[in-house]
Structure formats: structure tokens, C-alpha cells
N, C-alpha and C positions, 0 to 999 in steps of 0.2 A: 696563403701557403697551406699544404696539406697540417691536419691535426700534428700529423707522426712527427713532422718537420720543426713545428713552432716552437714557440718557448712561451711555457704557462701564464696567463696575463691573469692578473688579482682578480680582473672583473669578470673569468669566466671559469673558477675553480671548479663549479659542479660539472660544465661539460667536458673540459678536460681528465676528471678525473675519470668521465665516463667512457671515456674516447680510449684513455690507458687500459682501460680493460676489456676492448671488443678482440676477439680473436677470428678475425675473420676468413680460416680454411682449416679445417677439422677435419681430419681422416679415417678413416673406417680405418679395420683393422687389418692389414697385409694389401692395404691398398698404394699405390707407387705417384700419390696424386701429391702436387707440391703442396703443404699447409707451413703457415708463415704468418708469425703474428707480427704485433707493431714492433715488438723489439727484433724485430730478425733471425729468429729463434723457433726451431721447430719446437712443436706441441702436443701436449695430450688430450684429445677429444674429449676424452672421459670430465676433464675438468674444466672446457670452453663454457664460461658463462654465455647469456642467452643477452640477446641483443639488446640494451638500453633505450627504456621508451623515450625517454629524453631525444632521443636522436632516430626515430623510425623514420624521418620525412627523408635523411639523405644527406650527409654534407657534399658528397660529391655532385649532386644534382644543384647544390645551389654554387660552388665554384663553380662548375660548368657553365650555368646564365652568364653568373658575372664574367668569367673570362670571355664569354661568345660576346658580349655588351662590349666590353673593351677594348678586345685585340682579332674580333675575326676569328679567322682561321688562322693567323699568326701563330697560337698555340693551341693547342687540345687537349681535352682532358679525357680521362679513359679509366675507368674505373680497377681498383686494383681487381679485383675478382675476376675483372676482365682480361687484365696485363697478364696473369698467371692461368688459364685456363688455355687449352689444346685444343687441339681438333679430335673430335670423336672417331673411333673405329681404322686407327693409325692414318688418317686424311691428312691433307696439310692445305694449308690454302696457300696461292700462288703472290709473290709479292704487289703486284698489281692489287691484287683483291684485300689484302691486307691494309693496307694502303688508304685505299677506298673506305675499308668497315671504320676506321679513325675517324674520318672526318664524315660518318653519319651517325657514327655515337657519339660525336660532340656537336652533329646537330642536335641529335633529340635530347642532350645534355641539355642545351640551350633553351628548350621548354619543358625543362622539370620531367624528362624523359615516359612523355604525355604517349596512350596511345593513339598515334592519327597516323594520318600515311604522312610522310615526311617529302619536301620536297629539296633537292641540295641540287645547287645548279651544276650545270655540267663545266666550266669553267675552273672552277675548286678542285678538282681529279683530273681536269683535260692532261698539263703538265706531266701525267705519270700514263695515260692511253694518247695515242697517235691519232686514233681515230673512233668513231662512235662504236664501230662495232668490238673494237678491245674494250671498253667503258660498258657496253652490257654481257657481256662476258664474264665481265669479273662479277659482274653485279647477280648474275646467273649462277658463277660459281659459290658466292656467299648464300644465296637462297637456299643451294642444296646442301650446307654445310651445316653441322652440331659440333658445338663447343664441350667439352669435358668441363665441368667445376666441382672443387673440394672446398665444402665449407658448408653451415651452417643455413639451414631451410627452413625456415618457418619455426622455428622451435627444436629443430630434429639436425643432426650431424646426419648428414649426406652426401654423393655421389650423383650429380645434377651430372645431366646430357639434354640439351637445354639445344632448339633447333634456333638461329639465329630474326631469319626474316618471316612473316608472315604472306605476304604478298610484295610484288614489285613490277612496275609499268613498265613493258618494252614496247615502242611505237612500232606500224609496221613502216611508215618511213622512216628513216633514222638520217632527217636531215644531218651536213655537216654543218652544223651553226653554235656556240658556245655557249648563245642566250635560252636552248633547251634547259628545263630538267632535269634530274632524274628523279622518280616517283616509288617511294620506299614505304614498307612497315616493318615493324619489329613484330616478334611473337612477344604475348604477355610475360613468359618468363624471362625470357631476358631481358623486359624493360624492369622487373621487377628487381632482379640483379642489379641494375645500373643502378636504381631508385634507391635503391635500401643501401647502398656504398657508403661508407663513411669514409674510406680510403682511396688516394690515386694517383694516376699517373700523370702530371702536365709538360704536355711535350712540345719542342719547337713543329711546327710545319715545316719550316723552311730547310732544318737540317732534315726530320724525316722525309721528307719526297727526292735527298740526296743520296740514302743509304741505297745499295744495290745488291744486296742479297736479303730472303728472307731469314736465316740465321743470325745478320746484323739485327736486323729490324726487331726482333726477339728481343737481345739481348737488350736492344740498346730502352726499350718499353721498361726492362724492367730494370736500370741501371734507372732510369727515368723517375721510377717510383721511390728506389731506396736508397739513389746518395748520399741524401741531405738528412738521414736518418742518424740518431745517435748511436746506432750501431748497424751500418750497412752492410755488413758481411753477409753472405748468402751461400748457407752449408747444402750439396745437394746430394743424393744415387744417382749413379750415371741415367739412370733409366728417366728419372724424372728432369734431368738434364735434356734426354734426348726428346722426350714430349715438347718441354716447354722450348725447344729451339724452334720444335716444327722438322725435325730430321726423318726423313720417309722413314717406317716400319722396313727394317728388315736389313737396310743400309748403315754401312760403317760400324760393323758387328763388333770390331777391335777397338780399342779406345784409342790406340795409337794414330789410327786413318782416321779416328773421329775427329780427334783432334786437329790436326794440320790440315784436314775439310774442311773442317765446320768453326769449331771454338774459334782456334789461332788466327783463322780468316776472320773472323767475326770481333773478336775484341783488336783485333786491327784495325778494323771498318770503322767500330764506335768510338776508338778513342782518338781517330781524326775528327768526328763529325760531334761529340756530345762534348758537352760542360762536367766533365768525369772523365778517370781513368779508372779502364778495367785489368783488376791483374787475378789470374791464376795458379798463386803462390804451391812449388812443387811439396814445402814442408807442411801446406796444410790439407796436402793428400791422403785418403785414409785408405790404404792396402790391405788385403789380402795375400800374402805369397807376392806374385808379380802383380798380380789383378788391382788394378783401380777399380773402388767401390764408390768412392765418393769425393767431392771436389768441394772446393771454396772459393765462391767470388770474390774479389773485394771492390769497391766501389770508395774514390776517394774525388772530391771536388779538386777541378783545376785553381790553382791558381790565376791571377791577374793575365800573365804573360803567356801561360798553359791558352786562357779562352782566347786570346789577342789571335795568338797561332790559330787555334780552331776555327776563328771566324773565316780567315783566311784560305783557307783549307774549303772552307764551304762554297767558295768563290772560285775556284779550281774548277775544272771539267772531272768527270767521271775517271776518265781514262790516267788521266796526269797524278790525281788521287791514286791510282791503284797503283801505277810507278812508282808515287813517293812512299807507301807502303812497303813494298819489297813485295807486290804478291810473286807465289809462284818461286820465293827466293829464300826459302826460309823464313819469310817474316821479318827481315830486318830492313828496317826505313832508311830511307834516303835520308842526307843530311837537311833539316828541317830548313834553312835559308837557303836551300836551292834556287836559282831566281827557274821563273817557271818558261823562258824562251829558251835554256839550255835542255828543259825536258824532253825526252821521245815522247811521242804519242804511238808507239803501236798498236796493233790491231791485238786484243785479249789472246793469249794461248788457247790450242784446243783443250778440252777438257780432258783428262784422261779418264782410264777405265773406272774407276769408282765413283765420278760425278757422273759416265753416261748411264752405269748402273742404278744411282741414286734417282736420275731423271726420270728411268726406266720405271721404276718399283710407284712413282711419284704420279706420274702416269697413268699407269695399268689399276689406280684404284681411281682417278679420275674419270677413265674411260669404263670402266665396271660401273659407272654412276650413269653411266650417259646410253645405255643398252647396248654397250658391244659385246659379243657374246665373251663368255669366261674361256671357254676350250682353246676360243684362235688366240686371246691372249696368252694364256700359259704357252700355246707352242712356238710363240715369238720371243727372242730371246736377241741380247745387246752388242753389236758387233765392234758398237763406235760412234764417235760423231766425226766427220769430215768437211772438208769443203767441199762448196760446189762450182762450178764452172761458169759462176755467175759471182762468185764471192762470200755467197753465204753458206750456210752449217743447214747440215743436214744428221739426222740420227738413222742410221743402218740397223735395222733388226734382220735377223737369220727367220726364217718359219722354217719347222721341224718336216713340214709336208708343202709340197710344193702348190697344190689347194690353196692352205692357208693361205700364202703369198698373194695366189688372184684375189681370194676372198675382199684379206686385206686390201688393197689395190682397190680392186672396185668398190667394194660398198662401205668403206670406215674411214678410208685417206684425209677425204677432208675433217671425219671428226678428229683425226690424230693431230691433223696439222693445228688446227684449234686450241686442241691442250697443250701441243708442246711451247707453242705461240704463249699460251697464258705462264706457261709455268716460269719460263724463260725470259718473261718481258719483252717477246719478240726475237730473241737472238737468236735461237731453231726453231724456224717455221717450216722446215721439210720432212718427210720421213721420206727412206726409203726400203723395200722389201726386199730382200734375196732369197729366192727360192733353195730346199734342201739341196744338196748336193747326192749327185747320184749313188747308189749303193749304202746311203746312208738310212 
């Protein structure tokens, strides 16, 4: 079990006591980055002791062996520095790719987070891509991505943007076969991160490849790390709230749409699928006037009868999970002994205005990565997501010039359809263009 988690054993007074004092995320100053020490407790940099040589090798690097030694990919381990750290330059990465980076840091957990090119068979992530070309995709969108971390660098309190992959093999066949690879490296700083970890996340596989948004998946990493903690409370700023979800720059400006987007969806999600409940108690909000400034997790271990239910839950389909939630309903669950032949399986609601918004902005920095030029994007703007005539969801953008519209059309279509594919897990794979209207 994690250091933060145990309870002191005689025979290992000196590393415990040294493990009580690592503060492992230190923040500059007017910086919005999460820091979090073992007790749960923000900190002051200024007094963050410096890392204990007793412990330079890693404890996280040596649970990781052993859990890989034992259970597979059954569970994973994930470094906390890892579990709290963003995407750089308001990015986010797409749940597919999230996904994915789990179970290649708990490969290279597995070898003492050695640098070599890693190899993780295509089998272990096939379950979450349909097909090969979704699997290098994702694996494309992590290459181009930088992580944000707050914490302590070599002796120095810092502000690490830290790029994740070094190189990664895309075949130019892309047999459909399960017995492929995939062919990965780290960049040196972020193995360095993993290495030097004393602290972490160890998570089910089988629940995470169940969660279906990336706002669960957040939460649920880091409900992961501090349940089991003697004081799991997690005090946060909205701002650092909305990093560490992964909530696009610029969307769900009000906390109120933040919330019954993002949070309320989200601690729904996890306290079907995780070994915890998450609640976000309204008296331990800290106001402003009307303004919420800052919020409080809490993180409490299910009971016996609590995990029985959960397991069950995990056994459910996607769909039938989201009906016994209540999404879409305010949030309140179905009666828990539902039998599950009396369940509807509809088809998901369309998304309304402020999720094709969210998509939108999710996007438009995706496709800024990918050389589409900046100008046609600012003049494409969110009409909707609809159906199509075949069944599936398509997102409608207006162009401001009627230009733009062919431009789009001919020479970007398929890279749109691409991201919105990745962002979506597949569930909009169209766009389509409408040209300005006249006199406009």
C-alpha cells in the first residue's frame, strides 16, 4: 500500500518518518498549480523540505514492479505527480489517450521506469480503440502533448512543463491483428518524475477502461490516490479544479454550468464505478459575494455492501450505468436494486449548447496542433451537434465567409473528423460546414 496509506510498522521507523515529510508539489508564488502534501493540506513552498536521500530510488517505481509481477494490468500504478499534473497551454487530452498513457506508465513502472523504447501489446488498450487506427491516434495525440507539474525539481521549487513521449513507432501497415505492439519512449523528464515518486495512484484496470468521460477519469485518479488517506479531504480554486479535470480553456466560464457539466456528471460516474464516495459538501464552500472561489472534495471508503453494489455496477453496460445515474435528470439515481431487464437502453441525448461549445474550443486547439491554419478557425463558430440521416451525430460550424466553408470542406474535413473521432471516443465522427449567410 501507498506510504501515505499504511500504518507505521517498528521495523521501518526511519523511512516512515521520512516519507512524513516529503511534500511533494510546491508552488511559486500567484501560481494556480495544485500542491498537496501527504496530509492533504495545502503548503508553503518556502518551507518544503528537500527530498530524503533515503528514498531518491522511488517507492513508486518499486510498487509498480511488484504490482506488474502480480496482477498485470489488473491494476496500475501512476505516480501522484502524475495523477495531479494538466495538460500544458490549456490542452486536454482526449479519453482514449488517457487511457492509453495509464497503461504505459505502468508499463515502464514495471521496469523501474528504465529509459528504452517500451513495447505494450496492442491487446491491453484494444478494448478502449475499435481499431488500429484509433490506437495510433491516441498514441500521436500523447506524443504531441506537455504535462504541467507543481513540485519540487532537483533541489529547486518549480513549475515543470515536461513534454511526455520521446519517440513512438507507427507501422506503415497497420495490420488488424491484436498480437502487434505498440512501440513507445518517454522523454527523460518525465521518467524522472515517475522514478523519484514516493507517492501514488493504484487503480483498478477493469473499473477505469469502464469510465466514459474524461472529467470522471480525473476525478476518479485522484479519489484513487487519497481515499485511503488519513485525512482525504481535498480543498481546491475553482481554477485549479478546472486544470486538474481537464475542462477545455475557456468553457463553462460560470461555476454553476461547471458544475452540472462537468463535477455532478463526474462524481456520479465515479461513485458507480470506484471503491469511494465523492461528495461536494455545499457548507464547505468558500464564497465570495455569490462567487464560488473554492470547493472541497471529500473522499470516504465504501463499505462492504457500498463495494458488493459497485462491483455490480461494473458488470452493467455503459448505457444502462448512465440511466441508473439519473444523467440528464438532475443527477438523481435510479433505485439501486433495479433488476436491470426492466432498464431502457436509449440512445444518449444530444449534447446541448455548452458541451458542443466545449467540444468546439477542445478542438480548435487540437487542430491548431495539427497545421490548420488559425484565421479559418476563429471564423468557424458552433451551430450544434445533430443527427444524421444514417444515425449518427454530426457537429455543424457556421464559417463567417463563405471561403472559409470550401476551404474547410476540401482541404481539413478529414483532419476534423479525426479529432472530433478522438475527443468523443467515436460518437462525432462528422463535421459539417454552412456557409455565411447572405448580406451577412
Amino acid at each position: 500500500m501507498p506510504p501515505s496509506r499504511r500504518k507505521t510498522s517498528s521495523a521501518e521507523p526511519a523511512r516512515d518518518q521520512a516519507l512524513a515529510a516529503i511534500v511533494p508539489y510546491v508552488p511559486t508564488v500567484g501560481d494556480t498549480g495544485v500542491v498537496i502534501d501527504v496530509e492533504g493540506s495545502l503548503v508553503d513552498g518556502k518551507s518544503a523540505p528537500t527530498l530524503p536521500a533515503i528514498d531518491r530510488a522511488g517507492q513508486t517505481a518499486r510498487v509498480a514492479a511488484a504490482t506488474f509481477e502480480r496482477d498485470g494490468y489488473k491494476h496500475l500504478i501512476k505516480a501522484a505527480e502524475a495523477v495531479y499534473s494538466y495538460p500544458a497551454n490549456g490542452s486536454r487530452l482526449s479519453l482514449p489517450a488517457q487511457k492509453m498513457l495509464n497503461f504505459m506508465i505502468h508499463l515502464a513502472g514495471s521496469q523501474n521506469f528504465a529509459n528504452k523504447l517500451y513495447r505494450l501489446p496492442k491487446k491491453v488498450v484494444r478494448g478502449n480503440h475499435k481499431g488500429n487506427e484509433r490506437i495510433f491516434d491516441a498514441l500521436k495525440e500523447i506524443y504531441e502533448s506537455s504535462l504541467v507539474v507543481i513540485g519540487p525539481f532537483r533541489g529547486r521549487r518549480s513549475r515543470a512543463e515536461l513534454r511526455i513521449l520521446s519517440s513512438y513507432v507507427r507501422p506503415e501497415d497497420e495490420v488488424e491483428i491484436d498480437s502487434a505492439d505498440i512501440h513507445f519512449q518517454f522523454t527523460d523528464a518525465f521518467l524522472e518524475l515517475q522514478r523519484s515518486s514516493q507517492l501514488w495512484a493504484r487503480l483498478s484496470g477493469p473499473a477505469m477502461v469502464k469510465v466514459t468521460s474524461t472529467y470522471a477519469l480525473k476525478l476518479y485518479e485522484i479519489g484513487m490516490q487519497r481515499y485511503q488517506m488519513d485525512h482525504p479531504s481535498l480543498t481546491l480554486d475553482i481554477e485549479t479544479l478546472r486544470k486538474l479535470l481537464n475542462v477545455p480553456e475557456g468553457a463553462y466560464k460560470d461555476f454553476g454550468i461547471l458544475r452540472t457539466r462537468t463535477i455532478d456528471r463526474a462524481m456520479a460516474e465515479v461513485n458507480q464505478l470506484a471503491p469511494f464516495r465523492v461528495e461536494m459538501p455545499e457548507d464547505k464552500m468558500k464564497r465570495k459575494g455569490r462567487k464560488i472561489e473554492e470547493v472541497t472534495l471529500d473522499f470516504h471508503a465504501k463499505d462492504e455492501d457500498e463495494a458488493a453494489d459497485t462491483f455490480l455496477e461494473r458488470e452493467r453496460s455503459s448505457t444502462v450505468r448512465k440511466v441508473r445515474r439519473g444523467a440528464g435528470e438532475g443527477g438523481k439515481p435510479l433505485l439501486a436494486g433495479a433488476a436491470r431487464s426492466t432498464l431502457p437502453e436509449p440512445a444518449p441525448p444530444l449534447p446541448d449548447a455548452d458541451d458542443a461549445e466545449a467540444l468546439w474550443a477542445a478542438a480548435r486547439h487540437a487542430l491548431s496542433q495539427k497545421q490548420v491554419p488559425s484565421p479559418l478557425l476563429r471564423d468557424l463558430s458552433v451551430v450544434g451537434i445533430e443527427e444524421t440521416a444514417r444515425g449518427t451525430r454530426k457537429l455543424v460550424l457556421r464559417a463567417g465567409h463563405a471561403a472559409t466553408a470550401e476551404t474547410a470542406r476540401r482541404s481539413h474535413e478529414a483532419t476534423m473528423r479525426s479529432v472530433l473521432s478522438s475527443l468523443t471516443s467515436g460518437s462525432i465522427a462528422e463535421v459539417e460546414f454552412q456557409a455565411a449567410r447572405a448580406g451577412r
